[in-house]
N, C-alpha and C positions, 0 to 999 in steps of 0.2 A: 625813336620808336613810335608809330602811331598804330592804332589800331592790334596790338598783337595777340593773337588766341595760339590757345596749343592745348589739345587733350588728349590723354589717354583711356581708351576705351569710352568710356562712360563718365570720364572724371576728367571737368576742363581743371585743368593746372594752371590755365593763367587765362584770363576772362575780358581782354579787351583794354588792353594798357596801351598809354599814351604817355610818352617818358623823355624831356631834353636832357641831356647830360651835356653841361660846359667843357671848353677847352680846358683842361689844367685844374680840374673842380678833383674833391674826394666824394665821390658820391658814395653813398652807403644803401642796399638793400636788405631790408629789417623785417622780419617777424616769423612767427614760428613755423617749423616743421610745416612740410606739405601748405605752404600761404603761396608759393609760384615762385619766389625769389629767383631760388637756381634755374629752375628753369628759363627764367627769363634770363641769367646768365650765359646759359649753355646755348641760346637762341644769340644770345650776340656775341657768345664766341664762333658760332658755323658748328656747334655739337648736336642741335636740334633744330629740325626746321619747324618755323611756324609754319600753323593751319593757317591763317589768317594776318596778315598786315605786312609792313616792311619795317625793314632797320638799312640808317643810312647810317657813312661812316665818314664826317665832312666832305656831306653833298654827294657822296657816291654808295646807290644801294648794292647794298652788300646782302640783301635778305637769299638768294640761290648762291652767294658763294661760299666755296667750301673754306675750312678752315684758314687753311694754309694761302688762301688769295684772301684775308683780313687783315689790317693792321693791327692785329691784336694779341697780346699772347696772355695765359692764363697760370695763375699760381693756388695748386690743392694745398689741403691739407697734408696729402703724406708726405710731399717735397719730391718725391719719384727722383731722386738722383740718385745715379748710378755708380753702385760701390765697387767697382772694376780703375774706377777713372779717381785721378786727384780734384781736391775743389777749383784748381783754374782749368784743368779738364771739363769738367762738367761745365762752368760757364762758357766755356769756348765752344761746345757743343754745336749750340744754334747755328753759330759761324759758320763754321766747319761744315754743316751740312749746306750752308748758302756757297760753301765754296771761295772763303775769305782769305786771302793772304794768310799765311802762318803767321810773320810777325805784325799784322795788322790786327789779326785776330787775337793773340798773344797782348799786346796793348790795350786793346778795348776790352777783353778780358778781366784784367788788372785794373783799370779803372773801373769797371762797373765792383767788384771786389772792395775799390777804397772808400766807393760810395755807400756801402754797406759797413763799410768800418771792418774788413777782414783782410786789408791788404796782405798782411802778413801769413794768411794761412793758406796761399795757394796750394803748397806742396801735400798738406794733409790729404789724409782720407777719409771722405765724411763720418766714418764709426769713429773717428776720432775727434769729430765737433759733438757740441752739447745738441739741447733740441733746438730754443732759439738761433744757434750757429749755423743749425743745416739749414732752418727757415731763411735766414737774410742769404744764404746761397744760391739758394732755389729763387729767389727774388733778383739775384744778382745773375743771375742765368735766362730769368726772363726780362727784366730790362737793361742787359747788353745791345740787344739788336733794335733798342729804342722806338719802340713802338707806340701806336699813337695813344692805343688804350691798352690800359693794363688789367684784367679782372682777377680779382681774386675771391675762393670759392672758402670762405672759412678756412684760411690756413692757419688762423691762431689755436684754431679747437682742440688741439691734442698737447697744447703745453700748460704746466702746472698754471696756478692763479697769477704767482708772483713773475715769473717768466712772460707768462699774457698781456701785464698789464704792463711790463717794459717795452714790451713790443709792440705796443699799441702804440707809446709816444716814439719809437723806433720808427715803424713804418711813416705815421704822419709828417716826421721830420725827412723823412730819404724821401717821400712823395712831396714835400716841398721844392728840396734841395732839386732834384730832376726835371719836377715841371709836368710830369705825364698823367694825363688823366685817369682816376683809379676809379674802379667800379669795383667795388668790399660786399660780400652777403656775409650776415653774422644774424645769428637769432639773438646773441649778445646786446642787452640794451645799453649797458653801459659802457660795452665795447664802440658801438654805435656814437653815443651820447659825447666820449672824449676822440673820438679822430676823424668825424664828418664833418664838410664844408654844407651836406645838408643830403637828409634820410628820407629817403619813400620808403614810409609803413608798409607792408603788403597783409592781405588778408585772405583768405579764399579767392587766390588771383585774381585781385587787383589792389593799385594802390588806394589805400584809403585816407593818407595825408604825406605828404610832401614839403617840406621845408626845412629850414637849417634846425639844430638842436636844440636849441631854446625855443624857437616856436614851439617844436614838437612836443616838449617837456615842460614848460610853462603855459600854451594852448594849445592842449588836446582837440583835437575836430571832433572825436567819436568818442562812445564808450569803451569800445575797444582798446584805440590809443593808451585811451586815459589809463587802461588795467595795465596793457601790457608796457608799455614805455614807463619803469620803474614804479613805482606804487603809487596808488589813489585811492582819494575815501567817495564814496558814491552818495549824496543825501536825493532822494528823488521820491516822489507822488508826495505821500500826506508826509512822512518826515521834512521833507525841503517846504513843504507848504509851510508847516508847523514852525521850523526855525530861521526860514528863508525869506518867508513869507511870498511863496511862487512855488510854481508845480515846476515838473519836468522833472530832468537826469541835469543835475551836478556834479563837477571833478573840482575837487580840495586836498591839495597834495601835503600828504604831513609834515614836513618840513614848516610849513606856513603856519600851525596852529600852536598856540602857548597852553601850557596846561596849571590853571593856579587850583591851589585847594581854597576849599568852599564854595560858596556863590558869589562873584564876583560880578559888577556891572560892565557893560562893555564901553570903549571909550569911543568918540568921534569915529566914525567909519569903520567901528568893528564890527562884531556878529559876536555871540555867544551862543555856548550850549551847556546844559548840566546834565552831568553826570554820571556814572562810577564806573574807578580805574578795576575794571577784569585783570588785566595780566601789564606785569610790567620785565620787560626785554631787556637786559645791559647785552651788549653788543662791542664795548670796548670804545671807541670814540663816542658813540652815542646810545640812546636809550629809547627802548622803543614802549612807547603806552596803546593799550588799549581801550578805549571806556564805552561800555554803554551808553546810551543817552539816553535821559527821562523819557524821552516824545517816542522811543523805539530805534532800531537801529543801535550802530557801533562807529566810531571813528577813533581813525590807529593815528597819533601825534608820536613825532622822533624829538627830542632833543641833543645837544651836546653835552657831554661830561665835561662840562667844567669846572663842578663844584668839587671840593677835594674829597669829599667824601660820597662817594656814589652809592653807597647804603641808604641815605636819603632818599635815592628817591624810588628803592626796591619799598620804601617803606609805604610807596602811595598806596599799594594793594587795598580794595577796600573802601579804599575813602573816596567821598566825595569833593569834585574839582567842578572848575569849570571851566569850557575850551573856548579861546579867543580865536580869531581871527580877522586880518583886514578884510572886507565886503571886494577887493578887488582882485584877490584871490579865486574867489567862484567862476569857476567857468560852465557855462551850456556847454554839454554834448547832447550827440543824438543816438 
């Protein structure tokens, strides 16, 4: 993709993206609501044309072709399969309309089915699968006819938590196992974070950082990132001067900070800060603090429950701590 614009009326939706996606990559497109994401999906599915730029599809543009002349096929949210037809019906579909051999189509059918792990349920009727069942069909119906890219438009979004997040090492395993390059929109960050090969942020259409998941979430480029890509504490003007000792916007992701009672010195290449626990979180694995800081400001630190008794540390309320961290933790944004 270089160059791509697209707006409606008054409101550009996507602001001049410039976007490689690899052979055989999980590409992930991330951020909230109204940031261009779908959009830019539904432009390299042939569902919306760009104002501006092109999309090639190995070497061949494809920006004026319609849908149906792209190697690509696309998997929603609702799953749109059709309850008249059984589940190797519905996968055979595509086929069938290319005009496939019956029992060619019938075979490739049933394998795309065992690559989803549902061999067995061709005969059904989808009101007779659960919700992640109808999902892996609908996936098994668009990569049948093996296409080069596969997009998918948030189709996790309408299954419970625990369903979601099976499905998340589900799909990352079946996009291994095939080979086919996926392009994924999720405003999900942790959705994001466990099944990308590597995420472009989006923001007010455009990306605003690009890299695999650990870049992303370990260095933040922006303040933005830093908020939305799971949690960050922000120290910046006089508080970062104060305990930093340097001005600007800082990201310190809680995870990183230890929280002792009293005043504690910091050791070899730590930082410290004092100050009192506000609100203390049990969360079940872990426990989330919040503390004031003497110098102004708040910084929220998680721990693990691993002590046996986690009344301890509802007990911090109150008291003053002091929060450690290594110096190599801090990251500039902008």
């Amino acid at each position: 993709m270089r160059g791509l614009r697209k707006s409606f009326g008054r409101v550009a939706a996507v602001d001049g993206v410039d976007l490689d996606v690899d052979d055989g990559e999980f590409l992930t497109l991330l951020g909230p609501s109204g940031s261009g994401k779908t959009t830019v999906l539904r432009m390299i599915a042939g569902f919306e044309r760009p104002d501006a730029g092109t999309i090639e599809l190995a070497g061949r543009d494809v920006t004026s072709s319609p849908p149906f002349d792209r190697d690509v096929n696309t998997v929603f949210q609702d799953y749109a399969l059709f309850p008249h037809m059984s589940v190797l019906e519905n996968v055979e579909y595509g086929l069938r309309v290319k005009k496939v051999a019956k029992d060619e189509r019938r075979r490739r059918a049933q394998e795309a089915l065992d690559e989803v792990r549902l061999g067995e349920f061709g005969e059904r009727a989808p009101s007779q699968l659960s919700g992640g069942q109808r999902q892996r069909v609908a996936l098994a119906r668009a990569l049948v006819n093996r296409p080069r890219v596969l997009l998918l438009d948030e189709p996790l979004g309408a299954l419970d938590l625990k369903l979601r997040e099976q499905m998340q090492l589900e799909l990352k395993h079946i996009q291994r196992e095939v080979g086919i390059t996926f392009v994924f929109v999720t405003h999900d960050q942790d959705e994001a974070l466990t099944m990308s090969d590597r995420i472009a942020v989006f923001n007010e259409g455009r990306i605003v950082q690009l890299g695999t998941p650990m870049d992303i979430y370990e260095h933040p480029a922006t303040e933005f990132v830093a908020s939305f890509v799971g949690t960050s504490n922000l120290l910046r003007d006089a508080t970062a001067l104060e305990i930093l000792g340097r001005s600007g916007c800082w990201s310190i992701r809680p995870e990183k900070i230890r929280i002792a009672r009293g005043e504690v010195s910091p050791g070899a290449g730590e930082r410290a800060a004092l100050g009192t626990v506000r609100e203390v979180v049990y969360v079940g694995m872990s426990t989330r603090y919040v503390v004031d800081l003497a110098h102004g400001g708040s910084l929220m630190c998680v721990e693990q429950n691993t002590a046996s008794d986690p009344e301890i540390a509802l007990a911090l309320r109150g008291q003053h701590v002091t929060l450690l961290w290594d110096q190599e933790h801090e990251y500039a944004v902008n």
